[in-house]
N, C-alpha and C positions, 0 to 999 in steps of 0.2 A: 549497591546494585545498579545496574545500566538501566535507565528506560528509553526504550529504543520505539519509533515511531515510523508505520511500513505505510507509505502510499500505493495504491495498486494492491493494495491486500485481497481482492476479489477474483484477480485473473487468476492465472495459470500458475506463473512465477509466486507473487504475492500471495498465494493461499499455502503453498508451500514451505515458503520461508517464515509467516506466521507461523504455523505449527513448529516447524524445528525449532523456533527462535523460544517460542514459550514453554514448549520439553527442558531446554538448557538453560532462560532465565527466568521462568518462572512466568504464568498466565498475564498476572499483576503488570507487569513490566515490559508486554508490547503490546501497541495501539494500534490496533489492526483499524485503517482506514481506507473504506469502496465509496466506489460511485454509488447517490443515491439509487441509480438505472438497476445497479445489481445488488442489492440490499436483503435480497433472498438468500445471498451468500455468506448469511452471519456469523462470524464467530460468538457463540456459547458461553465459552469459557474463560474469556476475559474481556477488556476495554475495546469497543469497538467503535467507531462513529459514520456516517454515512454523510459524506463530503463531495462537490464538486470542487478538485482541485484549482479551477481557474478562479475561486472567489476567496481573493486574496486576505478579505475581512476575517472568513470564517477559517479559511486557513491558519492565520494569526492567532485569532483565540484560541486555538484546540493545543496550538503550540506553548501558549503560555499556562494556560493550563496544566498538559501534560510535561513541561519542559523536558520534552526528551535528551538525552545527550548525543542519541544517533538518529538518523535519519536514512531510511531507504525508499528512496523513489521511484518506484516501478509503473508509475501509470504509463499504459501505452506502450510499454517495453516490448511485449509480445503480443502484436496484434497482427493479423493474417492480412490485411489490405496493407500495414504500413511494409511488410515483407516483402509481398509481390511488386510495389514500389521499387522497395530497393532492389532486389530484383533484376525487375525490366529496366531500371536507369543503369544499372551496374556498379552499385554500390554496397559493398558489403564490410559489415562493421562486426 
């Protein structure tokens, strides 16, 4: 089986993509990881951890730990100030 490892698991995207992901591979098998800030937003029903991704230390370990085979990075992906940014500079990705 894959174990797959979500950064950003607390926004909009990442809460979403946890759920599908552990319907299809099974609860066990993704690591749903939030900002400590939003840690209200837990998943329940499997492996969770509450991380600041900029601490590279603790980043590491959770990785050897869980040695995922995949990785999804969504921290910051959808946030409404980095939008209106792109936005007003006119830049859209």
């Amino acid at each position: 089986m894959t174990k797959i490892l979500i950064t950003g698991a607390t926004g909009q995207i990442g809460t979403e993509l946890v759920i599908a992901l552990r319907e299809k591979h099974g609860s066990s098998q993704v690591v749903a990881v939030g900002h400590p800030q939003n840690s209200a937003k837990r998943f329940n029903d499997g492996p969770y951890a509450d991380l600041d991704i900029c601490d590279r230390s603790a980043l590491e370990e959770l990785i050897k730990t869980h040695q995922p085979e995949l990785i999804y990075h969504l921290v910051g992906i959808l946030k409404s100030h980095v939008l209106f940014f792109s936005v007003q500079v006119g830049i859209f990705v």
